[in-house]
N, C-alpha and C positions, 0 to 999 in steps of 0.2 A: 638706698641710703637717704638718709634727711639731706633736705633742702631748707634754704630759708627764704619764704617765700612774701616779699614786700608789695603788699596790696593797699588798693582806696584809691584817694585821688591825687592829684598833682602836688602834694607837700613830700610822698613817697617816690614820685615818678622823676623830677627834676631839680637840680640847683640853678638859683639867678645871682649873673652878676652883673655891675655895671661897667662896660667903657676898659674891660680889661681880658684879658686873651690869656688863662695858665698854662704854661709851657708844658707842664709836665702832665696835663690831661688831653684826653682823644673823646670825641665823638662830639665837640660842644656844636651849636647852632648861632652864626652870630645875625641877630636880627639887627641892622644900620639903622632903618626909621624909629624904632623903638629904645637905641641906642643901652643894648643889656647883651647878654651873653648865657644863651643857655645849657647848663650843662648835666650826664649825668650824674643822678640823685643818690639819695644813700646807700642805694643796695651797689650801687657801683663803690664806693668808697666800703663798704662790709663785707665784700668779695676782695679786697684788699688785707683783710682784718683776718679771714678766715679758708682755708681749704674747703670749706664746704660749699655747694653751689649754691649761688644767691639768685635766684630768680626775682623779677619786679613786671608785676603786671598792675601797677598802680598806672595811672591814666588821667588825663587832663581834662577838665568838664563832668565828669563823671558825675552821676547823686551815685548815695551808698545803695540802690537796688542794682545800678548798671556794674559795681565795683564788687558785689555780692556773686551776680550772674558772670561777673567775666570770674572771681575763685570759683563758683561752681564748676569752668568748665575744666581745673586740673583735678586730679587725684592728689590730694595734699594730705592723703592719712598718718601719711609717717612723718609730715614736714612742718617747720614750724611758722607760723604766719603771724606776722604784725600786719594790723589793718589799719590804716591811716582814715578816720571816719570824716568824712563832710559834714558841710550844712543840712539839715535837715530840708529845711523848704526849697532845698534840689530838687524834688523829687516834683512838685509842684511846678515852677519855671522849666524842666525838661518836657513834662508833659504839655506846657504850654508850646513851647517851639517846636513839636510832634504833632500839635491838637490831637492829644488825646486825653481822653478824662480821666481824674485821678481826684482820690478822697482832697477836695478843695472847701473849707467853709470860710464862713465871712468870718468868723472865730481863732485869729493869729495864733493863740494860747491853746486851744484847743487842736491844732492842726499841726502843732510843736509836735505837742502830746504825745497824739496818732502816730506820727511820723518814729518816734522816739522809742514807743511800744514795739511798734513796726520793725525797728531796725533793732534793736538789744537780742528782742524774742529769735530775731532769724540768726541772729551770731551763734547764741546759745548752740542751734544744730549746724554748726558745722561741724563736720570731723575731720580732726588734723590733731596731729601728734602735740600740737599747740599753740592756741589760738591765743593773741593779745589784742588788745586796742592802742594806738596813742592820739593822741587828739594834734592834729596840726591846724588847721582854718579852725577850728572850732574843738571847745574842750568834750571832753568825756563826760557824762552824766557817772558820777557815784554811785548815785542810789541804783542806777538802772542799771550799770554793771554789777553790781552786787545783787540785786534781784536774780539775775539769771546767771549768775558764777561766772561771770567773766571775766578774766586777766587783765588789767591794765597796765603795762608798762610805762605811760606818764600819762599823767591825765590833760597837763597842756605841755608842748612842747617851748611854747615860746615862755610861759613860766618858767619852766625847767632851764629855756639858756638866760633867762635874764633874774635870776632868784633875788639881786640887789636893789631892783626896781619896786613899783607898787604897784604892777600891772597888774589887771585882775581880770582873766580870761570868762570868756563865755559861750554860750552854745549856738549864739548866731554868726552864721556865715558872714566873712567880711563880701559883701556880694555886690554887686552891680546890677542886680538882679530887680533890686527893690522895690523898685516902680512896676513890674511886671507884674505886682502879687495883687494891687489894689485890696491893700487890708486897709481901714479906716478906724481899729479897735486901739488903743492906748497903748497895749503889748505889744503891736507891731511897731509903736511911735516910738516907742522903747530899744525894740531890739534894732530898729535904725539908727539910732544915736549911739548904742553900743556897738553898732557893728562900725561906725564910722570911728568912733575911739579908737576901734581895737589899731582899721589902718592908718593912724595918725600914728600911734604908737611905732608903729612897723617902720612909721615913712620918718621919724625923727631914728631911728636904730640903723645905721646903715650899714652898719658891718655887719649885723648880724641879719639882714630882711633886705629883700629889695623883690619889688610887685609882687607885693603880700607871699613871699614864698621865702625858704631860706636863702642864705646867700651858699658858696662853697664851703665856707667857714666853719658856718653853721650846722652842714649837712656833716660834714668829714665829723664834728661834735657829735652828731646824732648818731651818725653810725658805730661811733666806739660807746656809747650808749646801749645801742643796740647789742653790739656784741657781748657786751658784760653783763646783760639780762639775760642772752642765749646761751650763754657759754656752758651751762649748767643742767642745760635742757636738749643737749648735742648728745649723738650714740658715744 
């Protein structure tokens, strides 16, 4: 039987809240020094929505190669999988906290690039009854999904809940990462200032974002989302 199976990283894996406790949900985690509440994410709210089993092996920290290798390890042929994609220069800061080597140049734009080719191409072969992208930290590339016939069910999420604003999404990770990369190229001076907009934006939205992630709100929005993309593509 189809599954629907919620992959990628932490924008599919949990909701944040602030400073508040819902009654009517189970399993949340309340962190007191951090004063948020974390709970589960959309596939828990889509398993609400639907009889079919909702699977969520989406995951916190993750880059898209460790979020790739934990789908490799179901059998997902019959099932349908949204992949919630990361920042690209994950993959870069993981292999630094591992020391291990991994394609790194002095070249911000170039290393996008790699990263970019890198992750579309491997979507391409998965096999699953069917495969989407939505972009949560960071948006979908167009071009790249269309290169290799891939499904996009939104290409930014927080586009998608804020369509009233003039926010304008992008493909760098909102990260804390940034100083770990020591790029010195203009592209990188760039996608820092972008990446710091994007979580100004997040941290003035508070109903809808709280520590760059959605809120409950938010998530329960996404999930009926979700559902009316899948509904169509169900046995």
């Amino acid at each position: 039987m189809t599954r629907i199976i919620i992959a990628g990283d932490s924008w599919g894996a949990h909701s944040y809240e602030r400073n508040y406790v819902h009654k009517d949900l189970k399993g949340f985690k309340w962190k007191p020094s951090k004063k948020y509440v974390l709970y589960p994410g959309p596939g828990d709210f889509l398993s609400k929505l639907t009889d079919y089993e909702v699977v969520t092996i989406a995951d916190h920290g993750v880059s898209n190669t460790e979020a790739l290798d934990n789908l490799d390890k179901l059998d997902c042929t019959n099932d349908i999988v949204v992949f919630y994609k990361t920042g690209l220069l994950r993959e870069v800061y993981k292999a630094y906290l591992e020391n291990n080597n991994t394609h790194n140049t002095k070249d911000c734009k170039a290393d996008f690039e790699h990263y970019s080719e890198t992750f579309y191409k491997r979507c391409s072969t998965i096999k699953a009854k069917h495969f989407c992208l939505i972009g949560g930290c960071s948006e979908i590339q167009m071009d790249q999904a269309k290169k290799y016939n891939i499904n996009v069910l939104e290409q930014s999420v927080t586009k998608w809940l804020m369509p009233k604003t003039d926010f304008t999404d992008n493909i760098f990770d909102p990260t804390v990462y940034w100083l770990e990369y020591q790029y010195k190229c203009d592209y990188f001076k760039k996608a820092v200032v972008q990446s710091y907009d994007k979580i100004q934006f997040w941290n003035i939205h508070t109903k809808e974002f709280c520590k760059k992630h959605p809120t409950v709100q938010s998530n329960k929005k996404i999930a009926n989302r979700i559902y009316e993309y899948v509904t169509d593509k169900l046995d």
